[in-house]
N, CA, C and O atoms as a GROMACS GRO file, in nm:
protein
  432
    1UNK      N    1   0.084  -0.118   0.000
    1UNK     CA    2   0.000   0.000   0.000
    1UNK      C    3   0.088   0.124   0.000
    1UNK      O    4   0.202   0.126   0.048
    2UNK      N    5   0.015   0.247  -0.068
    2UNK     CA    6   0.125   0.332  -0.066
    2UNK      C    7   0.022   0.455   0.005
    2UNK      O    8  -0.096   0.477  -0.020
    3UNK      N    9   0.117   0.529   0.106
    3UNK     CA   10   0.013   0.627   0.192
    3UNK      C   11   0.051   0.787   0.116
    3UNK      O   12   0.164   0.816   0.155
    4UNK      N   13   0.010   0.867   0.048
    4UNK     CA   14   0.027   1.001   0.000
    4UNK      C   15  -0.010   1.066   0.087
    4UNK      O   16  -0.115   1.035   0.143
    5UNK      N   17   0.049   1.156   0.120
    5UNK     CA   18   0.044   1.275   0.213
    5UNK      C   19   0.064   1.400   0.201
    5UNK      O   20   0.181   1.438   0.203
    6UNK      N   21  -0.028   1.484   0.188
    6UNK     CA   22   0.006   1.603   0.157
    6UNK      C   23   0.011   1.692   0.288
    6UNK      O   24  -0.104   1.691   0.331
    7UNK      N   25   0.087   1.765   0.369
    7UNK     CA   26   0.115   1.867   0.437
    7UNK      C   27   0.041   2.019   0.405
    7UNK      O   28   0.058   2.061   0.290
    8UNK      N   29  -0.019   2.080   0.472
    8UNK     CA   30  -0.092   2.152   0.391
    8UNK      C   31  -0.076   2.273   0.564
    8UNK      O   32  -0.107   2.219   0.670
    9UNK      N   33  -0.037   2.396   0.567
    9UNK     CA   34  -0.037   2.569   0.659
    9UNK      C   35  -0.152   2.625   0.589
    9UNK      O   36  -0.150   2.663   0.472
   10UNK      N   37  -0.254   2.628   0.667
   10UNK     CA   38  -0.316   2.694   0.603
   10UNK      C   39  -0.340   2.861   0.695
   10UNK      O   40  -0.328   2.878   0.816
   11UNK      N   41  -0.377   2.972   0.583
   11UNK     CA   42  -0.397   3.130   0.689
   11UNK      C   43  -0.484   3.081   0.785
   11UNK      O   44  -0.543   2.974   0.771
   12UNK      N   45  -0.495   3.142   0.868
   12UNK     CA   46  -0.614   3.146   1.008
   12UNK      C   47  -0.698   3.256   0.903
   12UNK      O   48  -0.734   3.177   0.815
   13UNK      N   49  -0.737   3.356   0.871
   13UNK     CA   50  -0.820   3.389   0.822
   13UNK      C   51  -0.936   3.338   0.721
   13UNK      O   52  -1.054   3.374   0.721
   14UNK      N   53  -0.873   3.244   0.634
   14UNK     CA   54  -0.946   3.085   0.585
   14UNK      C   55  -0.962   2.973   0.613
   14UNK      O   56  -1.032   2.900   0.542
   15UNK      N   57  -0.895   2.926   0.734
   15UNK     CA   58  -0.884   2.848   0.740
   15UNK      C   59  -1.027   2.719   0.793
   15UNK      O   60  -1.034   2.600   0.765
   16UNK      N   61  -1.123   2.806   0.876
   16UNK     CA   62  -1.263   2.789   0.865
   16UNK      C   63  -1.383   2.681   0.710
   16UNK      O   64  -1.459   2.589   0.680
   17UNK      N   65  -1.301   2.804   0.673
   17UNK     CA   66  -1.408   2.746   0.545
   17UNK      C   67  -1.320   2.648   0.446
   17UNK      O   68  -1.360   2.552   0.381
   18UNK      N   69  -1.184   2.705   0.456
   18UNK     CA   70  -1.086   2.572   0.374
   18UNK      C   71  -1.145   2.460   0.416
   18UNK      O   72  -1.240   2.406   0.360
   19UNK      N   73  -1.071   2.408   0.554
   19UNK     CA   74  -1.140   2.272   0.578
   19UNK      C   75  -1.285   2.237   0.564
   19UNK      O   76  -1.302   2.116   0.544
   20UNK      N   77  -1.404   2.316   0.569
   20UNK     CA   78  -1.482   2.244   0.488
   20UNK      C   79  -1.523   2.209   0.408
   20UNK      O   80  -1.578   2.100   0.399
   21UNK      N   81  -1.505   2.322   0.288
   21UNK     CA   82  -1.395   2.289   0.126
   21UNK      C   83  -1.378   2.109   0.115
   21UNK      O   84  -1.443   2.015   0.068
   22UNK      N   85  -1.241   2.133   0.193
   22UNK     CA   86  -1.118   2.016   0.197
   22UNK      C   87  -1.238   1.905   0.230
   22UNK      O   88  -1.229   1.812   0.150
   23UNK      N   89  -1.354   1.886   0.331
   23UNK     CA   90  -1.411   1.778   0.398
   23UNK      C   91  -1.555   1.771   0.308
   23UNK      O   92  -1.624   1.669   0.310
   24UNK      N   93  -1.584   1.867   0.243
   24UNK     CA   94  -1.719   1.838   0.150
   24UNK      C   95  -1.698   1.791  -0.011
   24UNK      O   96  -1.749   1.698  -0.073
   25UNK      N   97  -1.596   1.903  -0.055
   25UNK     CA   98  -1.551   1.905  -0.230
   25UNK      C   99  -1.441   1.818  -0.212
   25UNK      O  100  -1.446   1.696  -0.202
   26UNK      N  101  -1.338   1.895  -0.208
   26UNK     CA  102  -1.185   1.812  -0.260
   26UNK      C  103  -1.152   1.729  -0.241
   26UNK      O  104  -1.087   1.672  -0.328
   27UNK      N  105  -1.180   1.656  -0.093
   27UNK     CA  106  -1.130   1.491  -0.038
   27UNK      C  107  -1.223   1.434  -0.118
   27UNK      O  108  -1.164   1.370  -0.205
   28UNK      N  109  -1.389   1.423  -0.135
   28UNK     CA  110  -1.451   1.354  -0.230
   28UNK      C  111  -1.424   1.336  -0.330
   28UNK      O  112  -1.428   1.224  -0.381
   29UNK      N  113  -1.376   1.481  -0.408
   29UNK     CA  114  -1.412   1.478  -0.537
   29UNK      C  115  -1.219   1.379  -0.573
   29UNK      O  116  -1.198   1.325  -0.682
   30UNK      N  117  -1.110   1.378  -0.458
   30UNK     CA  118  -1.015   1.263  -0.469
   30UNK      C  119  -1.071   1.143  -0.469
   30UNK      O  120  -1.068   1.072  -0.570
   31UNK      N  121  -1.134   1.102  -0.344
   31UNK     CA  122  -1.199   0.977  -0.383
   31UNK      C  123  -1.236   0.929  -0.495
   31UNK      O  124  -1.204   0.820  -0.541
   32UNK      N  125  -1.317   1.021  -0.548
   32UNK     CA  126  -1.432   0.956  -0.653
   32UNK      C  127  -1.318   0.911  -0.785
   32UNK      O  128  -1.355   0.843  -0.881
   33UNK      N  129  -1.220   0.947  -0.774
   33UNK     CA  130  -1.126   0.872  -0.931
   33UNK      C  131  -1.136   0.767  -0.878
   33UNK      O  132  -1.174   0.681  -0.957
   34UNK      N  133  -1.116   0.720  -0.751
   34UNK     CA  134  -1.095   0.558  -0.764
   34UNK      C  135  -0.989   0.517  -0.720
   34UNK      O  136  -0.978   0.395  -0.725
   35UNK      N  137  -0.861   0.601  -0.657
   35UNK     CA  138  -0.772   0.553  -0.703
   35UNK      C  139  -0.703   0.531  -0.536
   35UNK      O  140  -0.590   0.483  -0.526
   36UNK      N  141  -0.757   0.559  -0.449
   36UNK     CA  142  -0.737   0.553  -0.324
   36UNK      C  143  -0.837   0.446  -0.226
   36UNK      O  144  -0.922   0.393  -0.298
   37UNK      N  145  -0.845   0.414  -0.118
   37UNK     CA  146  -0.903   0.324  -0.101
   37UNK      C  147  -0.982   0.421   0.120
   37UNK      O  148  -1.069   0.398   0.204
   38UNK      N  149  -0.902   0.492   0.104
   38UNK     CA  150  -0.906   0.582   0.277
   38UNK      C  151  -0.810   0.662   0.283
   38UNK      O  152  -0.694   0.670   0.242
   39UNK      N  153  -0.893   0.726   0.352
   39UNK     CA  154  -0.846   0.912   0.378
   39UNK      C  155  -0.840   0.974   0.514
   39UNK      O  156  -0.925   0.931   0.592
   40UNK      N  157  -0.758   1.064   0.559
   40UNK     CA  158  -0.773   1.110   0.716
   40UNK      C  159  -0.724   1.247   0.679
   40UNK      O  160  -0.670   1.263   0.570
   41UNK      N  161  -0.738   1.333   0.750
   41UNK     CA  162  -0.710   1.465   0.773
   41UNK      C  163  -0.687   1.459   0.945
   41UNK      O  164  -0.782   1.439   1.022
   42UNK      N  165  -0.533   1.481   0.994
   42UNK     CA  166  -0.471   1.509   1.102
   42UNK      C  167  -0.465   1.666   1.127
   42UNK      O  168  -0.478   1.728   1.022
   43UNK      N  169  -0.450   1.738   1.229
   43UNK     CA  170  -0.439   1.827   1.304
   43UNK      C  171  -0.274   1.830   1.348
   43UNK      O  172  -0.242   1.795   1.462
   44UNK      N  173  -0.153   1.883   1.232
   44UNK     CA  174  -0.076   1.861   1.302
   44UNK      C  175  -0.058   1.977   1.469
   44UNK      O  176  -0.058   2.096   1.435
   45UNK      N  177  -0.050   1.965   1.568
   45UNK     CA  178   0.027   2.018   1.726
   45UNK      C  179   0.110   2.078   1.711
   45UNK      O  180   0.203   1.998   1.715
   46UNK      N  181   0.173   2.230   1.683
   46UNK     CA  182   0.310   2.260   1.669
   46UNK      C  183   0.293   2.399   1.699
   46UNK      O  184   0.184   2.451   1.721
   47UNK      N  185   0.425   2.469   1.699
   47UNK     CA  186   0.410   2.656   1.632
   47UNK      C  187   0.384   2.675   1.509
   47UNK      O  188   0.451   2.641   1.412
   48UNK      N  189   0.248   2.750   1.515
   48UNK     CA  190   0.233   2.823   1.413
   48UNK      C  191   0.238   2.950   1.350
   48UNK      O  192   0.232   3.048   1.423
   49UNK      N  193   0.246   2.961   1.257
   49UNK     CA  194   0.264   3.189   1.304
   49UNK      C  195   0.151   3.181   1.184
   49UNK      O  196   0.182   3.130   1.076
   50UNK      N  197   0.018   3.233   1.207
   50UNK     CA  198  -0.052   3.314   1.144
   50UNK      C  199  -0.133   3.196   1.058
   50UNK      O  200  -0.219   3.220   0.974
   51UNK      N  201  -0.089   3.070   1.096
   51UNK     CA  202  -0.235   2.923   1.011
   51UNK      C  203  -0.214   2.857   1.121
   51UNK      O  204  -0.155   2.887   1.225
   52UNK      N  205  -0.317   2.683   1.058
   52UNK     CA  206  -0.278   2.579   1.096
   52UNK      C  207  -0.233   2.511   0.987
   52UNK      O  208  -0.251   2.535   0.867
   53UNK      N  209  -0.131   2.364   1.078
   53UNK     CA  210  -0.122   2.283   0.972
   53UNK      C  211  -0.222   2.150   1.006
   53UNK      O  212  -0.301   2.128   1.097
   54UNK      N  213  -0.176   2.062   0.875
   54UNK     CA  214  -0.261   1.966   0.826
   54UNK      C  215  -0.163   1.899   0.795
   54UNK      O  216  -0.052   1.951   0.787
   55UNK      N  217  -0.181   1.778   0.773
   55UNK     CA  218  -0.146   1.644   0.721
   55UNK      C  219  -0.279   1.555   0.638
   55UNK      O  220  -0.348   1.471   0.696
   56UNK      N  221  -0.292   1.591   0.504
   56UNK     CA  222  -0.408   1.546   0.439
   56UNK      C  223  -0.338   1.374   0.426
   56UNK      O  224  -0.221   1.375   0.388
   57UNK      N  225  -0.385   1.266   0.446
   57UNK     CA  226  -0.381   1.138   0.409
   57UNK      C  227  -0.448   1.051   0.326
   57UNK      O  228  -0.561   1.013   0.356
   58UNK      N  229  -0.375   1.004   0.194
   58UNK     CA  230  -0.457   0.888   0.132
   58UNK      C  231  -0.378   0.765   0.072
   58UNK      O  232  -0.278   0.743   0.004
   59UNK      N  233  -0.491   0.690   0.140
   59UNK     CA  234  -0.444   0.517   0.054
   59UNK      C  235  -0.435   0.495  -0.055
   59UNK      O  236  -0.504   0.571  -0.122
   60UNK      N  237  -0.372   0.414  -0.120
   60UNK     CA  238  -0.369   0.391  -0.248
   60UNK      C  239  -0.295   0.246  -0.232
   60UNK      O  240  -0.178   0.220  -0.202
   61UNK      N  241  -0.421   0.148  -0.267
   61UNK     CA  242  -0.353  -0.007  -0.276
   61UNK      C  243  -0.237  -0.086  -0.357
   61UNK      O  244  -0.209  -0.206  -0.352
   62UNK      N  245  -0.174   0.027  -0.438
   62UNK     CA  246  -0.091  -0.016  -0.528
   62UNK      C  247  -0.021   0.100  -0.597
   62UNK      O  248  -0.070   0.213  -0.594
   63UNK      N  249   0.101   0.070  -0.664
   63UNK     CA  250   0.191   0.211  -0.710
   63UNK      C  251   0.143   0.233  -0.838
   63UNK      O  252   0.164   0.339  -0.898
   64UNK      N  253   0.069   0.125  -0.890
   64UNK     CA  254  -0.007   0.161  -0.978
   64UNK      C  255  -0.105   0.290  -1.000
   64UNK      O  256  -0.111   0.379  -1.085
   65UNK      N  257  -0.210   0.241  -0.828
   65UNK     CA  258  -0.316   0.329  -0.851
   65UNK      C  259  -0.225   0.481  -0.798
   65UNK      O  260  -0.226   0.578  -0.874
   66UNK      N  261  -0.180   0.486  -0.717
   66UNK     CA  262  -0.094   0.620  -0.715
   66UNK      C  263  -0.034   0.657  -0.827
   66UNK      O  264  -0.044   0.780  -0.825
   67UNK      N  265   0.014   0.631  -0.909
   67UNK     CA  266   0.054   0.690  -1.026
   67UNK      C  267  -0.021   0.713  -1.127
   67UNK      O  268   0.019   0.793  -1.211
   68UNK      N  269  -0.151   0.646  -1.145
   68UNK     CA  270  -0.239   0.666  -1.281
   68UNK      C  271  -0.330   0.762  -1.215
   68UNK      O  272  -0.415   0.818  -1.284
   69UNK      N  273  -0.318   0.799  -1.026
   69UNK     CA  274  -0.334   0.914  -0.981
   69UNK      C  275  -0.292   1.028  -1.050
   69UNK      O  276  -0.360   1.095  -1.128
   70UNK      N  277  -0.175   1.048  -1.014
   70UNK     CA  278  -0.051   1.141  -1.054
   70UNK      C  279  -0.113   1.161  -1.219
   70UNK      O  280  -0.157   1.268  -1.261
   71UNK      N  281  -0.106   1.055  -1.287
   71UNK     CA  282  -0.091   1.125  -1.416
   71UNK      C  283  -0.246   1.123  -1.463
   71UNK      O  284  -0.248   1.067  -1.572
   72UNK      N  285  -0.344   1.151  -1.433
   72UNK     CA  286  -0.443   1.147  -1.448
   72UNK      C  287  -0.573   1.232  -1.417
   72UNK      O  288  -0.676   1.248  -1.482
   73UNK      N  289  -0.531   1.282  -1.290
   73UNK     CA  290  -0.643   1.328  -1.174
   73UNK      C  291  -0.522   1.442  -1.079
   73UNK      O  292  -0.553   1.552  -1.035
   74UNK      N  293  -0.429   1.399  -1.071
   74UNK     CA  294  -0.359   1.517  -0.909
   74UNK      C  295  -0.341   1.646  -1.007
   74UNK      O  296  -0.321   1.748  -0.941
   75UNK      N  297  -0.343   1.670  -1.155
   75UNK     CA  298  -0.275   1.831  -1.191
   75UNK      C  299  -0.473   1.875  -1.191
   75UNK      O  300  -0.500   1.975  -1.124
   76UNK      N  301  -0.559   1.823  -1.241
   76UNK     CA  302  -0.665   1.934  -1.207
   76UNK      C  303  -0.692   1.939  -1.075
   76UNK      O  304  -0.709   2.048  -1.021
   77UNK      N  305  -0.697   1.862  -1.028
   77UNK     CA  306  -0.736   1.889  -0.869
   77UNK      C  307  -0.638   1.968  -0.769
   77UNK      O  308  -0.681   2.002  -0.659
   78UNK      N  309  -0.562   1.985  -0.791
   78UNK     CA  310  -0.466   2.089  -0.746
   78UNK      C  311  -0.461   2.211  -0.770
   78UNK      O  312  -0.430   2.308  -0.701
   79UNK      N  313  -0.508   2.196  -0.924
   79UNK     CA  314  -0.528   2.358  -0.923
   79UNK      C  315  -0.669   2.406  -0.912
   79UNK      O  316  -0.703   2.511  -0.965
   80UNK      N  317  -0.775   2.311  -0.824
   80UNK     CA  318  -0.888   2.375  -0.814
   80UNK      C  319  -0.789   2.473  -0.684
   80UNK      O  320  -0.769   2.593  -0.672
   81UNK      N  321  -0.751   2.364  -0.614
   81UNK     CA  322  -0.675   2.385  -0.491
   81UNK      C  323  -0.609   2.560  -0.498
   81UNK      O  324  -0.626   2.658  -0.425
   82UNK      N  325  -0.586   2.554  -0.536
   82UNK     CA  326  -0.463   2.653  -0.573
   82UNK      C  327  -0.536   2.762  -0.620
   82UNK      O  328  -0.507   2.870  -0.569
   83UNK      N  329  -0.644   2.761  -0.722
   83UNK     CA  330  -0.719   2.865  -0.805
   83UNK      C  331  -0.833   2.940  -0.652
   83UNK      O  332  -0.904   3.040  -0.656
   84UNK      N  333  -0.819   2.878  -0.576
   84UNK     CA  334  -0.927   2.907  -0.441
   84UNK      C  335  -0.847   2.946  -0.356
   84UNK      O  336  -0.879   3.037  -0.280
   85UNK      N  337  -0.728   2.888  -0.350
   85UNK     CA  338  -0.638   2.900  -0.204
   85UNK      C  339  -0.528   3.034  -0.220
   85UNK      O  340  -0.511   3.122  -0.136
   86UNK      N  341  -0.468   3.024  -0.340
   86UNK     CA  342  -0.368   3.087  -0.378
   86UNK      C  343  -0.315   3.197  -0.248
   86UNK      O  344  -0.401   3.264  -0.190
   87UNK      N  345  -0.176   3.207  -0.212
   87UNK     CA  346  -0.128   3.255  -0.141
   87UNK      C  347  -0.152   3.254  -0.003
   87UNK      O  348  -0.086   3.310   0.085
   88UNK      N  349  -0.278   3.167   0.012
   88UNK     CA  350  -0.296   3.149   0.146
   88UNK      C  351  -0.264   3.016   0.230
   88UNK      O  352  -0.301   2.982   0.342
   89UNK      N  353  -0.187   2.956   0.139
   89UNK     CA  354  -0.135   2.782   0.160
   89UNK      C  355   0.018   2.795   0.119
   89UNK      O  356   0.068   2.865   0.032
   90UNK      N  357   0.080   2.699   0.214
   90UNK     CA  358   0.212   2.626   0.158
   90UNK      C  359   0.186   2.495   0.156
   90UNK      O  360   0.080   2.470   0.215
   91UNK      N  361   0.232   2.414   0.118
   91UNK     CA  362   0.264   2.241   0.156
   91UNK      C  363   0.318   2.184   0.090
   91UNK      O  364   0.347   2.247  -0.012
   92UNK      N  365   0.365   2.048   0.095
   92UNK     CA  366   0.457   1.954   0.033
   92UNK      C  367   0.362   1.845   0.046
   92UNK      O  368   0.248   1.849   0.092
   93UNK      N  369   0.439   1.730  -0.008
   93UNK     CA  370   0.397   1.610  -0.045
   93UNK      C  371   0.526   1.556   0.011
   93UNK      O  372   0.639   1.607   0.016
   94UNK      N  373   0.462   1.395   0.067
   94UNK     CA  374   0.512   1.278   0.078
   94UNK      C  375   0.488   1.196  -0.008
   94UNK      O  376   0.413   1.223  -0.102
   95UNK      N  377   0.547   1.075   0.006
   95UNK     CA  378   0.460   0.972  -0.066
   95UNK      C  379   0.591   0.823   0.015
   95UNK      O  380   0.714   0.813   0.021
   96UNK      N  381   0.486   0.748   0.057
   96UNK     CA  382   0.569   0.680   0.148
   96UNK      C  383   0.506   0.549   0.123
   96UNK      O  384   0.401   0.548   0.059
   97UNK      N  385   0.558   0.440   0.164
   97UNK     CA  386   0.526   0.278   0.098
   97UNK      C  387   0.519   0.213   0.219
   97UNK      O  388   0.622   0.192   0.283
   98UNK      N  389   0.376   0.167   0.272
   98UNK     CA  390   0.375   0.075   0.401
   98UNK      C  391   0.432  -0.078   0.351
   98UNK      O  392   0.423  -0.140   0.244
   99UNK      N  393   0.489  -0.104   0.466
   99UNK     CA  394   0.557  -0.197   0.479
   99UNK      C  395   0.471  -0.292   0.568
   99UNK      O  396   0.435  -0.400   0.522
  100UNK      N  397   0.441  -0.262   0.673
  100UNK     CA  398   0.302  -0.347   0.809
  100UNK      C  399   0.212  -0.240   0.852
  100UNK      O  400   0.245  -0.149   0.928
  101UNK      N  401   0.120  -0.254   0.811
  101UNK     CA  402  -0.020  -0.192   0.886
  101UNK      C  403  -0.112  -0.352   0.976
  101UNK      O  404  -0.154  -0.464   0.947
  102UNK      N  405  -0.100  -0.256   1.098
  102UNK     CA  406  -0.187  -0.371   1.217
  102UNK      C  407  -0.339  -0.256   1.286
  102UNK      O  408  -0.335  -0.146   1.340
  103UNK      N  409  -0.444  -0.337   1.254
  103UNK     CA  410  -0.569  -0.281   1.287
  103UNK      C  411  -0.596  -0.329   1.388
  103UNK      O  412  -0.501  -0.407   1.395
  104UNK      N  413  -0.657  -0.348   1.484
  104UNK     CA  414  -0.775  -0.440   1.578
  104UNK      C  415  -0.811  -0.530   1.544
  104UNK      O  416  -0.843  -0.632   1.604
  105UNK      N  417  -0.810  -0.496   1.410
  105UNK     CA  418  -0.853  -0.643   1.348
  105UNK      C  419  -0.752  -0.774   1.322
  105UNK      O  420  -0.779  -0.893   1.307
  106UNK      N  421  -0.632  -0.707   1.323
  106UNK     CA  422  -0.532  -0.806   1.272
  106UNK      C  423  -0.441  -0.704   1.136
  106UNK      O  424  -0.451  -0.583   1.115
  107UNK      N  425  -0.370  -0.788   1.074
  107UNK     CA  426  -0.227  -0.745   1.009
  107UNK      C  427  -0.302  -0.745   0.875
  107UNK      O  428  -0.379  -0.834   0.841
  108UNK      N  429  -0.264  -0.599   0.778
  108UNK     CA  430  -0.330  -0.582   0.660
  108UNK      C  431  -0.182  -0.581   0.563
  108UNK      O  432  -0.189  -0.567   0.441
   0.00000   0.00000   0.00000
């Protein structure tokens, strides 16, 4: 499984209505390609000067589906991102490859 992560400061002056943006439109409208399988939005704890941050999270069962992500679906959806947010966001990307995930349920 591969976990994508986007890091996301957002202003305190938007930051209200971003995340519900981020929790109604944009995390869905990621889902709906298909290409992920689960999603989380963390609260990162830290200093901030003038936002918060975020840690946006998504699954993707294969490097496959992350990449026919990438080349398919992540350049418009970013720049809805961007065409709404502009100057009021920084962030980066991860992209990291689980090795053991253990649920309650047992070893995935």
């Amino acid at each position: 499984m591969i976990l994508y992560n986007v890091t996301i400061s957002i202003d305190e002056n938007v930051h209200d209505e971003w995340l519900n943006w981020m929790k109604t439109v944009h995390i869905p409208d990621v889902m709906k390609t298909g290409m992920f399988v689960d999603n989380k939005i963390c609260r990162i704890h830290g200093e901030e000067e003038g936002g918060k941050a975020y840690s946006i999270q998504y699954l993707a069962e294969s490097w496959d589906h992350y990449n026919r992500y990438q080349e398919e679906f992540a350049q418009a959806l970013q720049k809805d991102h961007l065409d709404r947010y502009s100057g009021k966001f920084g962030a980066f990307r991860t992209i990291l490859e689980v090795v053991h995930h253990q649920t309650a349920e047992g070893v995935r």
